[in-house]
C-alpha positions in Angstrom: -24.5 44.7 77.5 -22.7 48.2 76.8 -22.6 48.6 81.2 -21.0 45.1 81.3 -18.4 45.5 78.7 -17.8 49.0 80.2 -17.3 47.9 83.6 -15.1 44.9 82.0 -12.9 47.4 80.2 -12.7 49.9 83.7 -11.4 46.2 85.4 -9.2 45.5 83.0 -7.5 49.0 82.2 -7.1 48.9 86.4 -5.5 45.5 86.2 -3.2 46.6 84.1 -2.3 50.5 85.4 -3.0 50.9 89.0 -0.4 48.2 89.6 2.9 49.0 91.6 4.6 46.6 88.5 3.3 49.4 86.0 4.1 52.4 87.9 8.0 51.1 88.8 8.2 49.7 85.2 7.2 53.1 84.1 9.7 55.3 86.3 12.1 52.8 85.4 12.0 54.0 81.5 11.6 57.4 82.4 14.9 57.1 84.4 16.3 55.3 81.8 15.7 57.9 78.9 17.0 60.3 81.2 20.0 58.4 81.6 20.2 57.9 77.7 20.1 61.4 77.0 22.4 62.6 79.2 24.9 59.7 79.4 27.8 61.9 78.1 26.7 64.3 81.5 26.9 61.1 83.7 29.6 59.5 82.8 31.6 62.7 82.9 30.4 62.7 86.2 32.6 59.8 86.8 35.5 60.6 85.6 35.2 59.9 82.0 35.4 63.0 79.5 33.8 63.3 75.9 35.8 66.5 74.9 39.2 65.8 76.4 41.7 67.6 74.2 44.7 65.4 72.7 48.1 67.8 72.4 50.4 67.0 69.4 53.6 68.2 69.7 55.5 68.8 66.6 59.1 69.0 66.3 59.6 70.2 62.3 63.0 69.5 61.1 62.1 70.5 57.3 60.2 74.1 57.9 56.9 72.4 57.2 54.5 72.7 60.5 52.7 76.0 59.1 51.5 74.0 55.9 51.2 70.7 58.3 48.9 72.4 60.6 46.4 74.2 58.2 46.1 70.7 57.0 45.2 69.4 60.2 42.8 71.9 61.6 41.4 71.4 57.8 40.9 67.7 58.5 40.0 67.3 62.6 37.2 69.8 62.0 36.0 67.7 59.2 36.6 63.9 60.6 36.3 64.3 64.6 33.9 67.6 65.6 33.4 66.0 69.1 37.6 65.7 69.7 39.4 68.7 70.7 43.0 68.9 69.4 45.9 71.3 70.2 48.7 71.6 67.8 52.0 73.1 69.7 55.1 73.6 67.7 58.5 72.5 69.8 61.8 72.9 69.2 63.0 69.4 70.9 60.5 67.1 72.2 62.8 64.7 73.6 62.6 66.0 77.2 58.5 65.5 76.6 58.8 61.3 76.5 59.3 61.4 80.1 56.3 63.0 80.4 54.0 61.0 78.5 52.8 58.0 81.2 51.5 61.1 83.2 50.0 62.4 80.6 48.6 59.9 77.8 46.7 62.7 75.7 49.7 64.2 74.8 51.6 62.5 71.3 54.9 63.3 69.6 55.7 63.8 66.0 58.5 64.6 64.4 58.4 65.9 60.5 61.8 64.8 59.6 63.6 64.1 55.5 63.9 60.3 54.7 66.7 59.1 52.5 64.8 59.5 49.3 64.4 63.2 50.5 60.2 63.0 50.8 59.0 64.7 54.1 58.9 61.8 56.5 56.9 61.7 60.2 57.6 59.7 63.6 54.6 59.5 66.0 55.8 59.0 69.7 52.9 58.2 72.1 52.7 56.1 75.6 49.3 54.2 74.6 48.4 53.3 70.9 46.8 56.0 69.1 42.7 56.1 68.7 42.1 55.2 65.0 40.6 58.6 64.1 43.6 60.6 65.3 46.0 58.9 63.8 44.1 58.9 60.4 44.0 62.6 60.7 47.3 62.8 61.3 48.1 60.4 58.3 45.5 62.6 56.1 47.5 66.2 56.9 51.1 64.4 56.4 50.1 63.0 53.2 48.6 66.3 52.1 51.9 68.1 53.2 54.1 65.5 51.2 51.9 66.1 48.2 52.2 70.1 47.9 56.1 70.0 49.0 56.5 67.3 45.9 54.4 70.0 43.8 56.2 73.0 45.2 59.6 71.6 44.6 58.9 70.3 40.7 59.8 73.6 39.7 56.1 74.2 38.4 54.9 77.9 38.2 52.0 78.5 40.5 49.7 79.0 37.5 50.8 74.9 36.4 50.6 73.9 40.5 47.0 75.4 40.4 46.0 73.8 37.1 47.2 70.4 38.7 45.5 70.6 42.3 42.3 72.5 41.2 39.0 70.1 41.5 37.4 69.4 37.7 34.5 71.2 37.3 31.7 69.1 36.7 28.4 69.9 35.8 25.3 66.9 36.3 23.1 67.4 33.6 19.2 65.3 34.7 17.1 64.3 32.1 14.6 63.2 34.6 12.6 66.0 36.0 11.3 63.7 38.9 15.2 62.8 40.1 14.5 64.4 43.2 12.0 62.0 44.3 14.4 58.7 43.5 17.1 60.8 46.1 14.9 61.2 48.7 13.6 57.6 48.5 16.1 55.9 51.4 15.4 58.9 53.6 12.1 58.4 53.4 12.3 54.5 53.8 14.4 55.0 56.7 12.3 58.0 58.4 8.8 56.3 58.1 10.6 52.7 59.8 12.2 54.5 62.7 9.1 57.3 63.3 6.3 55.2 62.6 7.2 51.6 61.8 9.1 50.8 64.5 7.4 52.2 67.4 4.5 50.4 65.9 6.1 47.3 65.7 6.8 47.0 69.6 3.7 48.3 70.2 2.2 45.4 68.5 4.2 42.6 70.3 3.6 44.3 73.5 0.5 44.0 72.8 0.5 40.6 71.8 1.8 39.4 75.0 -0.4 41.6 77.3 -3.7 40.1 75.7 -2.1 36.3 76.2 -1.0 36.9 79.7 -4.4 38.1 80.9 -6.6 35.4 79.4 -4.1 32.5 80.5 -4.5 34.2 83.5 -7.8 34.1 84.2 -8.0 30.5 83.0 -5.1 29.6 85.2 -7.3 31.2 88.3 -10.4 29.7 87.3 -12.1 33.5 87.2 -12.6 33.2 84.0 -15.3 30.6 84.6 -17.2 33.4 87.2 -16.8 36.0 84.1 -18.6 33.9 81.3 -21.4 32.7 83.7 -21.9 36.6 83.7 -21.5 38.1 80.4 -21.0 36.4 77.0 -17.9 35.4 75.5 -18.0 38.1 72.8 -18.4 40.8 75.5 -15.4 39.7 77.1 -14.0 39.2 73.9 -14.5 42.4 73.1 -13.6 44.5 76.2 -10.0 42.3 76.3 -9.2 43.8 72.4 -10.3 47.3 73.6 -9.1 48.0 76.9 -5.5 46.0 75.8 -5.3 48.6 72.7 -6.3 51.7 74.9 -3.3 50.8 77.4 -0.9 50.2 74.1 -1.9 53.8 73.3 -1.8 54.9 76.7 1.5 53.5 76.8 2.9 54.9 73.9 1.7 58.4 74.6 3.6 58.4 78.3 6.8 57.3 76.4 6.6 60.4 74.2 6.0 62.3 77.4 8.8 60.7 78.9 11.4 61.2 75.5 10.1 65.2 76.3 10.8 65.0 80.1 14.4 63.4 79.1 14.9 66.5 76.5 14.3 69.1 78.9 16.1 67.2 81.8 19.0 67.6 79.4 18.4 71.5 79.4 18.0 71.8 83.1 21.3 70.3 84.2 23.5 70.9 81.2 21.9 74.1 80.2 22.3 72.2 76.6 20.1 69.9 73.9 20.5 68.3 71.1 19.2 71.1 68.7 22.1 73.1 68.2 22.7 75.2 65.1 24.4 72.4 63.4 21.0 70.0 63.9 18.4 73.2 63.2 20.4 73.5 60.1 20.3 70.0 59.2 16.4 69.5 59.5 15.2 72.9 57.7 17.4 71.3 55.0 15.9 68.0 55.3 12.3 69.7 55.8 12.7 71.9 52.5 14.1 68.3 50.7 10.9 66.8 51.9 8.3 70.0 50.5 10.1 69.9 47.6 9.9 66.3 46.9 6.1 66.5 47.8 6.1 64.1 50.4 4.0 66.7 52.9 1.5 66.7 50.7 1.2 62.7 49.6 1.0 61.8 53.5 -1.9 64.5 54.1 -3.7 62.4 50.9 -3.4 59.7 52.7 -3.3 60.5 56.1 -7.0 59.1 56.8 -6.4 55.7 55.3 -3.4 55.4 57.3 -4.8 56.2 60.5 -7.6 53.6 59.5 -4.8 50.8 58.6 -3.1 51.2 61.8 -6.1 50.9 64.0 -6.9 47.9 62.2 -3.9 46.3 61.9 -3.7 46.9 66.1 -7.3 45.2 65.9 -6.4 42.6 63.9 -3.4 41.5 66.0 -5.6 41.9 69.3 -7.9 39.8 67.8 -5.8 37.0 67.0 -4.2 37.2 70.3 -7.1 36.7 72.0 -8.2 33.8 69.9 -4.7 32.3 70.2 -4.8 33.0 73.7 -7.9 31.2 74.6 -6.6 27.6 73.0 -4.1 27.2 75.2 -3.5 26.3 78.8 -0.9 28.3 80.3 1.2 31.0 78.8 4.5 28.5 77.9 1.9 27.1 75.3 0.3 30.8 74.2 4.2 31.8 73.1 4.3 28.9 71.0 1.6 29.2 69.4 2.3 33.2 69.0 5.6 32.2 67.0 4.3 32.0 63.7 2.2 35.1 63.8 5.8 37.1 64.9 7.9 35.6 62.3 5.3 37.7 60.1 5.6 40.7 61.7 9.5 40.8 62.0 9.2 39.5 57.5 7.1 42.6 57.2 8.9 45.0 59.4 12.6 43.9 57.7 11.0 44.2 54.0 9.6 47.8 55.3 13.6 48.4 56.0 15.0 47.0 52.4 12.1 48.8 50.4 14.1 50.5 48.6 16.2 47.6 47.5 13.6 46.3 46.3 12.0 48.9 44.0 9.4 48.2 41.0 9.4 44.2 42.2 6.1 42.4 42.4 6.2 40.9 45.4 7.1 44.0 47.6 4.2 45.7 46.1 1.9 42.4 46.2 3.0 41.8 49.9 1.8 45.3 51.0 -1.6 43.7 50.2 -1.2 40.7 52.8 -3.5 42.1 55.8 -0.8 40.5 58.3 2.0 43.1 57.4 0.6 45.4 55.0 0.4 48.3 58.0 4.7 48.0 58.0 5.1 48.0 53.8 2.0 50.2 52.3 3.1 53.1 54.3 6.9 52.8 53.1 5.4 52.0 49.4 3.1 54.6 49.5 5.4 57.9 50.7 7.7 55.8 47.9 5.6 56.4 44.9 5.4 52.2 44.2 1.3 52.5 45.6 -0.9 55.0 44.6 -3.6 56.4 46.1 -5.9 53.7 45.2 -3.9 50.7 46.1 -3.2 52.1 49.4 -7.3 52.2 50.0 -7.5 48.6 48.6 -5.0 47.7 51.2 -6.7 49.5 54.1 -10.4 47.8 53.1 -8.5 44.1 52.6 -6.9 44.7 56.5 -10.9 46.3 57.7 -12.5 43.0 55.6 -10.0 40.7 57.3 -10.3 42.1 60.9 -13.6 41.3 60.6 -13.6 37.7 59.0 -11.0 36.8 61.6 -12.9 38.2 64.9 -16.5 36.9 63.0 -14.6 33.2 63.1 -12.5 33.9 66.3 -15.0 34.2 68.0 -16.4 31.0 67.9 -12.8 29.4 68.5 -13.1 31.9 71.6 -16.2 31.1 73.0 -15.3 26.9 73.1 -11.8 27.8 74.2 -12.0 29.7 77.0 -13.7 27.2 79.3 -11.3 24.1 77.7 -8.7 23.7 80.2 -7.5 19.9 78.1 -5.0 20.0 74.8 -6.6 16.8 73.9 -8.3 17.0 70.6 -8.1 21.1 70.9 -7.4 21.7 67.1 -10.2 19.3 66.2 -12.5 21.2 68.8 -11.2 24.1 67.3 -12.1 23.4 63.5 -15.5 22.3 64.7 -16.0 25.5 66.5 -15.5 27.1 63.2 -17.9 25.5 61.0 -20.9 25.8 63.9 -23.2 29.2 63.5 -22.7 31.4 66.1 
């Protein structure tokens, strides 16, 4: 039995990877990420440019363009790190119009006294401004206006200081676990986007990998050669298992492929992504993290979490199969598969809105429902809304209903793999069910 479903598994794993579908599919990805990551490199390449510098001249008719700059260096730095921006003072910029169709990144202003005697500004540009710029420049005109209105009131510096100084607030907690609430939607959206969501594709990968194959082999009529050899719950088996070991298989090469991309970045830009800006933003987020405690709640449950993924990939396998083998062709198997992922994609969006959600019963109560509970118990658990415990109830309700479901499944399994009619196939079905295997 154990040479059998070995061999089966060996077949199967071929099947799927020493296929010119996998290995063009697979170079296609790993083309694709490198394309992702260094999109800004490509389409620089042709032509475009992500750090093209926009000139403003100035003409000042009021003696304001020192204050007006500081104000906007202050502000571009602040609202646009990724656009470049010159700042050129002029004493007449009507000679530059003309030359503004040949060069569009260049704009105009002029810092001019309206009637009212308030520091006015005209913006003279050949295309419409980009949002962000000309909020920048609205920002550092407004901030100009505002300390000309203060600097002519006639206020002593000591009364101007008084007025534009920030209020000095202290935040008093009375809660010494605060830090953990703050943390909580960084967490929630951490745990979706590392774990949850890879898993979730995973899943419905495969999903339809398991329901191809079987259709498959009942379309070809192989699968009736395979049974007169080994016994349903062999092949049973070795589909669940060799269709999990390519998901994992497959999941490793993509994290090989996201380091391939990363360094393929390094190699022809001589750049990454981790500059001192990102290192700086995730030894702060790290230290937020220890200090929360959050390192040392996931090593506490680390092992039950490995357990409840493995099961819940089991569990989905499982059903697959089963699913799989009452139908007749694959239009029918997705179907019938569209009930099992309108739960996943419920589980996977209450895993996102966690959070929102906090100290209610039926997020907590859903993170018990075998089905979903590998999205929500995670997010629940790094959360503080499961303890310890509830997250190994959770884990033993997914083990207990793998088993239930494969124990039943496969006597739906072994009548439905050699049906080839939809006639009566529920009612075969059910009375598959209540026979002893």
């Amino acid at each position: 039995m154990k040479n059998k479903m070995k061999f089966l598994i060996q077949q199967s794993l071929n099947k799927k990877i020493k296929t010119k579908w996998f290995k063009v599919v697979n170079v296609i990805l790993l083309c694709l990420l490198i394309f992702l990551v260094n999109i800004d490199s490509v389409i620089s390449l042709f032509g475009g440019d992500f750090e093209e510098t926009i000139t403003v001249y100035v003409e000042d008719e009021v003696g304001a363009f020192p204050l007006f700059k500081e104000s906007f260096e202050s502000i571009s730095s602040t609202l646009q790190p990724n656009q470049k921006y010159l700042l050129e003072q002029k004493e007449k910029i009507e000679d530059e119009k003309e030359n503004l169709k040949e060069n569009p990144n260049e704009l105009l202003m002029i810092l001019s006294k309206g009637k009212t005697g308030e520091i006015e500004g005209e913006i003279i540009s050949y295309d419409e401004v980009g949002m962000m710029t000309e909020q920048v420049l609205t920002s550092a005109l407004s901030t100009v206006k505002e300390t000309m209105a203060i600097q002519e009131s006639g206020l002593t510096m000591e009364e101007i200081e008084k007025i534009t100084s920030p209020p000095n607030i202290t935040f008093t907690t009375m809660n010494e676990n605060s830090t953990e609430s703050e943390n909580k939607d960084l967490v929630a959206t951490g745990v979706s986007f590392v774990i949850i969501l890879p898993c979730f594709f995973l899943i419905l990968m495969l999903v339809q990998m398991i329901g191809a194959e079987v259709n498959d082999e009942k379309t070809t009529r192989s699968m009736e050669i395979i049974i007169s050899n080994v016994s349903p719950k062999v092949h049973f088996l070795s589909k669940i298992i060799s269709s999990t070991l390519f998901v994992g298989i497959q999941g490793l090469l993509l994290l090989l492929y996201g380091a391939i991309a990363l360094g393929s970045r390094w190699i022809f830009t001589g750049s990454s992504f981790v500059n001192a800006d990102t290192i700086g933003s995730v030894s702060s987020l790290l230290n937020t993290v220890k200090s929360s405690g959050l390192i040392d709640v996931l090593l506490q449950g680390l092992p039950l979490l490995i357990i409840l993924f493995l099961s819940s990939f089991l569990l989905y396998a499982i059903v697959a199969g089963v699913l799989a083998s009452m139908t007749t062709s694959l239009e029918d198997f997705q179907q019938l598969q569209t009930p099992m992922m309108l739960m996943i994609m419920i589980g996977y969006y209450l895993a996102l809105m966690a959070t929102q959600f906090e100290g209610a019963f039926f997020i907590k109560f859903a993170a018990f429902i075998p089905m979903i509970s590998f999205l929500l118990a995670p997010v629940l658990f790094l959360l503080g809304e499961l303890s310890i415990l509830e997250l190994a109830i959770s884990t033993i309700l997914i083990v207990l209903f793998t088993w239930i479901v494969f124990h039943y499944g496969l006597r739906i399994y072994k009548v439905g793999i050699l049906n080839y009619s939809s006639q009566k196939l529920w009612k075969k079905m059910f009375q598959s069910i209540k026979k002893k295997s």
